[in-house]
Steps between C-alpha positions, in 0.01 A plus 500: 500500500804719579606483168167645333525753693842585418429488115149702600706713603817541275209506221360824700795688558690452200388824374647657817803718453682454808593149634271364682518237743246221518330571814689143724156402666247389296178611509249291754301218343233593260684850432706315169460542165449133364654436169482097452252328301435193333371606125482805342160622646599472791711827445361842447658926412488643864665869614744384764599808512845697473670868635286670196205337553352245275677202435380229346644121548337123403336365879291206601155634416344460819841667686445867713745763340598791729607793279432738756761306731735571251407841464522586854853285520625733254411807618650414884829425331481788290557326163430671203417289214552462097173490372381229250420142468456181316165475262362164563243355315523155670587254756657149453563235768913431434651246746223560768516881510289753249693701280412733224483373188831472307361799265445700799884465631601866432407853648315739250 
């Protein structure tokens, strides 16, 4: 579970200009962004959130997202952010984890 949050979180701060550490408790139970699956619909476009805003990753469809969290992480550490983010049009299940489509790979 650690480690979803860990990606949850490189995912939302990767936009962030200074560098961030990854916060070394993790969140309490039920407070994670859930990224496995088992097929494709199991995985869904959600805003996870980054230091700009709106961030949009591949997460378990029925997973909580907490952009707000993120907001409020990066304004206490007084990060400023890079604006932009990835266009995703959809999900796959790769190796137990969702994952934007391969066409979806890059940052418009």
């Amino acid at each position: 579970m650690f480690k979803v949050i860990v990606l949850v979180a490189m995912f939302a701060l990767a936009a962030c200009a200074s560098a961030a550490t990854v916060p070394a408790d993790p969140p309490p139970t039920g407070d994670a962004v859930n990224d496995q699956c088992r097929t494709d619909a199991d995985c869904e476009v959600k805003n996870v959130g980054n230091c700009c805003g709106y961030y949009p990753a591949c997460v378990n469809r029925d997973s909580p997202t907490f952009p707000e969290r993120v907001k409020e992480e990066c304004a206490r550490k007084k990060m400023a952010g890079i604006c932009g983010f990835p266009e995703i049009s959809g999900c796959s299940c790769v190796q137990g984890r969702c994952a934007a489509a391969a066409d979806d790979a890059r940052d418009r």
